[in-house]
N, C-alpha and C positions, 0 to 999 in steps of 0.2 A: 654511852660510855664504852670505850674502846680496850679491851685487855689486849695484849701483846704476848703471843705464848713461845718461849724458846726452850733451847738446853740446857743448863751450868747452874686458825684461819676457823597470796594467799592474795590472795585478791581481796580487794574491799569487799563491801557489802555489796550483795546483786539485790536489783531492784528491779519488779518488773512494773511494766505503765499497768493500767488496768483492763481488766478485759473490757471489748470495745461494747460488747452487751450491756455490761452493767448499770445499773440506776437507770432512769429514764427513756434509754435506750430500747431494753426490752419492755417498759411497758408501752409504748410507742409500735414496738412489732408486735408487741401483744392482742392489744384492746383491739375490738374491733373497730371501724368508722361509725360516729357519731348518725344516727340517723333521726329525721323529724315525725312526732305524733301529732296531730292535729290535736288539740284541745283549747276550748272555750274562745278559739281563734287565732290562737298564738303557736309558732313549731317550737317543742321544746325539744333538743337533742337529750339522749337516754342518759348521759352525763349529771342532767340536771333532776331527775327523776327520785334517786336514792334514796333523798330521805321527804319528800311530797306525799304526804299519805292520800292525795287525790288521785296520784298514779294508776293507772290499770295495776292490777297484781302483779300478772306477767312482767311488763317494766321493772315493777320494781322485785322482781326476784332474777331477771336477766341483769339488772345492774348490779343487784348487791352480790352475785357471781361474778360479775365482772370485774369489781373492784377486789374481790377477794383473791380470786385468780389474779391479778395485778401485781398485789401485793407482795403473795407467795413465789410466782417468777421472777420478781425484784428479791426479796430474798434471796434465792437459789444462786442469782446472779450474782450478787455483791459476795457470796460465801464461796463460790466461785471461783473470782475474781482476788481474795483474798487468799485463798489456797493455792494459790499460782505462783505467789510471791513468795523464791526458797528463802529459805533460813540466810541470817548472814553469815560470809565466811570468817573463820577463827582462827587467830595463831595462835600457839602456843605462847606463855605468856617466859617472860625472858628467864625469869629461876629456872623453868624447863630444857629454854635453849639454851642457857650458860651450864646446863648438866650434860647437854649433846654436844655442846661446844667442848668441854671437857673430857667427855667421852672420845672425841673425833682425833684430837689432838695426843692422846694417850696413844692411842692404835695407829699414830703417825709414827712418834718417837719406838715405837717396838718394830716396826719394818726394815728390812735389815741395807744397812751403808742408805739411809736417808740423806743424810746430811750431803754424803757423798756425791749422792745423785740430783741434786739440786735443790733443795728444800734448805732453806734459813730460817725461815720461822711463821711465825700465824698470828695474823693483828684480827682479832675477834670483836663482834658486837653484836651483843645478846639482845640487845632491842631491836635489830633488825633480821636473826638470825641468820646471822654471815659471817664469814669467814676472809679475809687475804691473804692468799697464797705469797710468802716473799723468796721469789726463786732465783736463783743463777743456774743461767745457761737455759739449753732447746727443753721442749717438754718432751715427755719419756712415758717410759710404762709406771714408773712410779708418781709421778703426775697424774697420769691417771687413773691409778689406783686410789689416791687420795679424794679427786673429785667424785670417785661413780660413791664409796665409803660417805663422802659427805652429800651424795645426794639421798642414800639409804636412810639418812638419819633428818633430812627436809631441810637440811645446811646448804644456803647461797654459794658457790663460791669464786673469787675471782683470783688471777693470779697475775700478779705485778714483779715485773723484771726484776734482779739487780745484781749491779754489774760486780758485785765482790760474795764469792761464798762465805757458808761462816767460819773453814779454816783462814781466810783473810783475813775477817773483820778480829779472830781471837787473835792471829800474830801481830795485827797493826795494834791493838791492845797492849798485849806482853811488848814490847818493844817501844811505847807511848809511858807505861811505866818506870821504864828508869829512863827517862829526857827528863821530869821536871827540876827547873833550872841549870841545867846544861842543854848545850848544842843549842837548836833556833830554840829552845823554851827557858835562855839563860836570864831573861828577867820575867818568866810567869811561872806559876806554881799551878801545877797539875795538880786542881782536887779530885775530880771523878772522869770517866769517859764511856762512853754511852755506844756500844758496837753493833746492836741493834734497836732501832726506831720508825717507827710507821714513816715517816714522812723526812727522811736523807739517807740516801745511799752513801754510806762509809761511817766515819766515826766522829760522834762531837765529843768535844774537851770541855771541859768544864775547870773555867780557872780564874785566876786573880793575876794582874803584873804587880810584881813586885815593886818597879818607881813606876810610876804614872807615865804612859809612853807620850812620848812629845808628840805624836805625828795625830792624840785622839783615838781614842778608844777603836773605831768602826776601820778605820785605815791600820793601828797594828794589827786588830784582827786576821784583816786579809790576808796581810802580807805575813804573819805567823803561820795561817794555817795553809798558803802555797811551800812558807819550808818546811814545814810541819809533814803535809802529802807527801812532796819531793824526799823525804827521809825515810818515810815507815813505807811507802808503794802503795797508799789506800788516799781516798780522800777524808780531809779532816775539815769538820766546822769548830770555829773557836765562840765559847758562850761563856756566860760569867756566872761567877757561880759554883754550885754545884759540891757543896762541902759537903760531907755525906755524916749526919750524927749518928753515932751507935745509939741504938735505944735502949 
């Protein structure tokens, strides 16, 4: 979910392979090579010895060390091989980031002639911890004060052009105000208009026509919101809509 902040912006989990010792590995470097005893005419290799109580003794106390030692370097190696693998990594969970987000965007609006200096506003999202920067004009020392600030705080940030500061988008507002139904908005009624939004540079209108336009709904649009621009000096989208209830 994406908040929008104006006036009136960890790696997965690391996983490592295992160590290459581990499990059968080390008992393979381990153990020594199988060797044959003579007995009653047959080679047994000392593998087989373990539990034959006919065994020499020796045999059988060189195997059942051998198998113990086995066991215990297989241990070592799988505990290992498990303490190798770091922890995963963690983000802050979004109530956190939407309080840095908050935070970030507070110590924007107190910098002094921000607005002025090219900052519009800050489209936020706490599930990714990020921020978008909505600028007009070159970036500055104020630009980057805001970024190094929002890296202090483990805030993303990108910043996305646009072409109207926000003394624009408020005059193309106030002046959008007194058109509905006069001048090019003499058959639509102006319910709300919208001066900033993540995704259109200028301003959307939010309205109804008042007789049903002959030329279809999508075609007055257009041709509304080029006399619409051509009037206020900002670009306008025309959307339907947009009655705004007092609660």
């Amino acid at each position: 979910m994406r908040t929008i902040v104006r006036a009136v912006p960890g790696t997965g989990p690391v996983t490592a392979d295992p160590h290459p010792w581990a499990g059968r590995h080390v008992v393979s470097a381990t153990c020594r090579p199988a060797r044959s005893i003579p007995r009653q005419g047959k080679n047994m290799a000392f593998s087989e010895t373990a539990g034959d109580p006919s065994a020499p003794p020796a045999v059988k106390r060189w195997s059942r060390r051998t198998i113990l030692a086995a066991a215990v370097l297989t241990g070592v190696a799988v505990t290992a091989g498990a303490a190798a693998e770091p922890a995963p990594a963690t983000r802050p969970d979004s109530t956190v980031m939407q309080n840095r987000l908050s935070d970030l965007n507070t110590w924007i609006l107190t910098q002094p002639d921000v607005h002025a200096n090219g900052y519009v506003a800050s489209v936020n999202d706490a599930q990714t911890g990020s921020t978008i920067l909505l600028w007009h004009g070159e970036a500055n020392q104020t630009q980057k004060a805001i970024t190094e600030k929002a890296a202090q705080l483990g805030i993303t940030v990108t910043v996305r052009q646009r072409k109207y500061s926000l003394a624009d988008l408020t005059r193309g507002q106030k002046a959008l105000h007194g058109l509905s139904g006069r001048g090019p908005f003499a058959n639509f009624t102006i319910n709300s208009t919208a001066g900033v939004t993540a995704d259109f540079d200028g301003i959307i209108v939010h309205g109804d026509y008042i007789d049903p336009p002959a030329r279809g709904r999508t075609e007055a649009d257009a041709v509304l919101a080029a006399a619409a621009s051509q009037e206020i000096g900002v670009t306008v989208s025309i959307q339907p809509g947009g009655i705004i209830v007092p609660a």
